[in-house]
N, C-alpha and C positions, 0 to 999 in steps of 0.2 A: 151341722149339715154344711156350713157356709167353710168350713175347715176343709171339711174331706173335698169340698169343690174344687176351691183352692189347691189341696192336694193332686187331683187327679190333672186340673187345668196343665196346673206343673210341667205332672208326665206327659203328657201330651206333648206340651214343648219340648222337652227334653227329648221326645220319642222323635218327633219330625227332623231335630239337627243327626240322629244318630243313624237316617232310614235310607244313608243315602252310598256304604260299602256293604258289600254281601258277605257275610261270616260264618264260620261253624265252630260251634263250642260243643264241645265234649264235656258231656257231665259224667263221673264216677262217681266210687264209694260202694263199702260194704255192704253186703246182705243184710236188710232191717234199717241201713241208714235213711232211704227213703231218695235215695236218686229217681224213683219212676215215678213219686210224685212231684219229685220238682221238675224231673221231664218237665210232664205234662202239664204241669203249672204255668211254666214260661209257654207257650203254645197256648192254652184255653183262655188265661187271664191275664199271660202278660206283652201278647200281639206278637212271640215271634213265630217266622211263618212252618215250621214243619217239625217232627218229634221222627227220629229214626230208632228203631230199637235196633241193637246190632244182634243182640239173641235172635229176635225177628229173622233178620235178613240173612242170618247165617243159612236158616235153611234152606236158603235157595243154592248155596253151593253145595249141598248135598244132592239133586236133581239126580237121577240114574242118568247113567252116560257123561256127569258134567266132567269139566279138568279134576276137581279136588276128589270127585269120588275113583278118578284113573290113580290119583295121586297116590290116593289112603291105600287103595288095593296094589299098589306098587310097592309100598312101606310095610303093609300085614299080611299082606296075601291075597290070594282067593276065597280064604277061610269063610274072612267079612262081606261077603258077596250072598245077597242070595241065588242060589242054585240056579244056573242060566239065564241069571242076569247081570246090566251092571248097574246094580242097587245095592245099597247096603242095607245090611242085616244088623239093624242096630243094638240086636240083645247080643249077640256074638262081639260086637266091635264094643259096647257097653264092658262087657263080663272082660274085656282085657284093659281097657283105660283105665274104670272107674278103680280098680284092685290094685293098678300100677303109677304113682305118681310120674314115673319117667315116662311110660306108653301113654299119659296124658301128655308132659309136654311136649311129645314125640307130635302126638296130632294136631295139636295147637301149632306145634311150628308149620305143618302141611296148609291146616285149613286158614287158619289167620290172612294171609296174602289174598287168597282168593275173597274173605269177606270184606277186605281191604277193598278190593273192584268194585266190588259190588253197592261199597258203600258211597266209593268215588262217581261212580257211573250214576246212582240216583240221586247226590249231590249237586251233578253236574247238570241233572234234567232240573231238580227243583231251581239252581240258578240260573237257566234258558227262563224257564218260565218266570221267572220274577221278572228279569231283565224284559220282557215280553208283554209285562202288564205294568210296570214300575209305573206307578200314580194311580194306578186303578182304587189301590188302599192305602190309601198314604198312612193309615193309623197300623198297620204292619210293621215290624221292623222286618228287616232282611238277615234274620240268624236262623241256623237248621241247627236245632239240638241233636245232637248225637249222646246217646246215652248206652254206655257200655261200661261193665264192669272192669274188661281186660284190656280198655284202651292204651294203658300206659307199657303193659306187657308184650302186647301185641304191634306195638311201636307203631302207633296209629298220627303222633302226635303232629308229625308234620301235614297231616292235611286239617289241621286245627287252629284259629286263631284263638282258644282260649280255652282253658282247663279247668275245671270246676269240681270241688269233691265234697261229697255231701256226708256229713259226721254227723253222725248221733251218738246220747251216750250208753254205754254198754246195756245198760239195764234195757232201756228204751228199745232195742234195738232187738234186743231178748221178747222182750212183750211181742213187737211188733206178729215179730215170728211166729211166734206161738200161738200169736192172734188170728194170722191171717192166713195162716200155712196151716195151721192144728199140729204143729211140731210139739215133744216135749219138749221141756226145759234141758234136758242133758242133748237131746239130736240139733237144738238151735244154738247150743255153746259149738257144738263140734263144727257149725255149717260155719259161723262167725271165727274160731278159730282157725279153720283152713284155710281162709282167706287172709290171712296176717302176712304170707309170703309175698301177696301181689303189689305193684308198684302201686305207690299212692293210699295204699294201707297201710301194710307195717311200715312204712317208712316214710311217711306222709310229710316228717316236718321236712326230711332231704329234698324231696321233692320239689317241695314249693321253698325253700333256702335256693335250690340252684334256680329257680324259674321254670319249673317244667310246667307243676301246679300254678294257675295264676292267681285261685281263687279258692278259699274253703269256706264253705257255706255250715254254717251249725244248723241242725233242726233238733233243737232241741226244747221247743215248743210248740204251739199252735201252729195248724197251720197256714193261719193268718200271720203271725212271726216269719214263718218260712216264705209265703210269699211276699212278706215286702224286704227281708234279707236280699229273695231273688232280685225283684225290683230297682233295690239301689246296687246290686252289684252289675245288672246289667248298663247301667251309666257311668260308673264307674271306670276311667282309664284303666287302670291297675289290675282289671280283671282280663284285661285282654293279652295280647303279647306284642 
């Protein structure tokens, strides 16, 4: 008992020298590696202050009438509209992305910028408001996890002080899936290999060789191992940029 005190006393300290720049770390990593629970890890247990999902927040650039849905119907048509409005028709705009790898990255180049804003604009409110209560919680760090699979693709990196990517090993990653999705075994190889093209997957050691990655996180245990990996890499210089 008198150890983990010791322990935690530590973090503490360590926490109060580090609570005093505002930051946003971007965590990635593959389908089943377990990025949403290290999200949410760092935010519930390990004091920083906010968990953004960029999945989340996408859909609010899709809004009828917003820029990206003039965008998309400017690039596909009217087709993806439904009928007298400007909304999209997501099994019509589905039925042509999902069947076309290029009509996918076709849309991703549209919507990407727009969730870009959208990610910058509620970054920008969560650090008004910190700067606005700074000491209210001293035991807070001041990092907004951003958590996105396509952050590295979608060239998100520069509004990030720090890259993190969460690895699991293949198997593990299979279970996950199958565990928690009720996917087969064959539909969770294919979801895991389609992603082998995205930055920071298939090419992960480039990555963090040139600096882009600053940090890889193994979960390849409990997830009492994964949180205290997270733990020491948040004090960690090296994790940062």
């Amino acid at each position: 008992f008198s150890k983990k005190t010791s322990q935690e006393k530590r973090w503490m300290m360590i926490s109060s020298n580090c609570n005093d720049t505002f930051k946003v770390l971007g965590v990635c990593g593959g389908i089943g590696s377990g990025k949403s629970s290290a999200s949410k890890l760092l935010v519930s247990e390990l004091s920083c202050l906010a968990h953004l999902d960029a999945d989340t927040l996408a859909h609010e650039v899709y809004r009828p009438g917003s820029a990206a849905v003039k965008d998309i119907a400017a690039e596909f048509g009217q087709r993806i509209l439904v009928r007298g409005k400007e909304e999209i028709d997501r099994k019509v705009l589905g039925s042509i992305v999902f069947s076309n790898r290029k009509e996918m990255a076709k849309l991703e180049r549209l919507v990407w910028p727009h969730v870009k804003q959208v990610l910058i604009d509620r970054i920008e409110c969560l650090k008004s408001e910190w700067e606005r209560t700074k000491g209210g919680r001293p035991e807070d760090l001041p990092v907004v996890v951003l958590e996105a699979a396509v952050l590295l693709d979608a060239e998100w990196d520069d509004i990030l002080d720090g890259i993190w990517v969460i690895t699991a090993p293949r198997e593990q990653a299979l279970q996950r899936l199958m565990e928690t999705r009720g996917l087969t075994k064959d539909e969770a190889v294919q979801r895991i290999d389609a992603q082998q093209s995205r930055r920071g997957i298939g090419n992960l050691r480039e990555e963090f060789e040139k600096g882009v990655v600053t940090n890889v996180i193994k979960n390849n245990g409990t997830i009492q191992d994964l949180r205290e990996a997270l733990r020491q890499a948040l004090v960690d210089p090296t994790s940062w940029k």
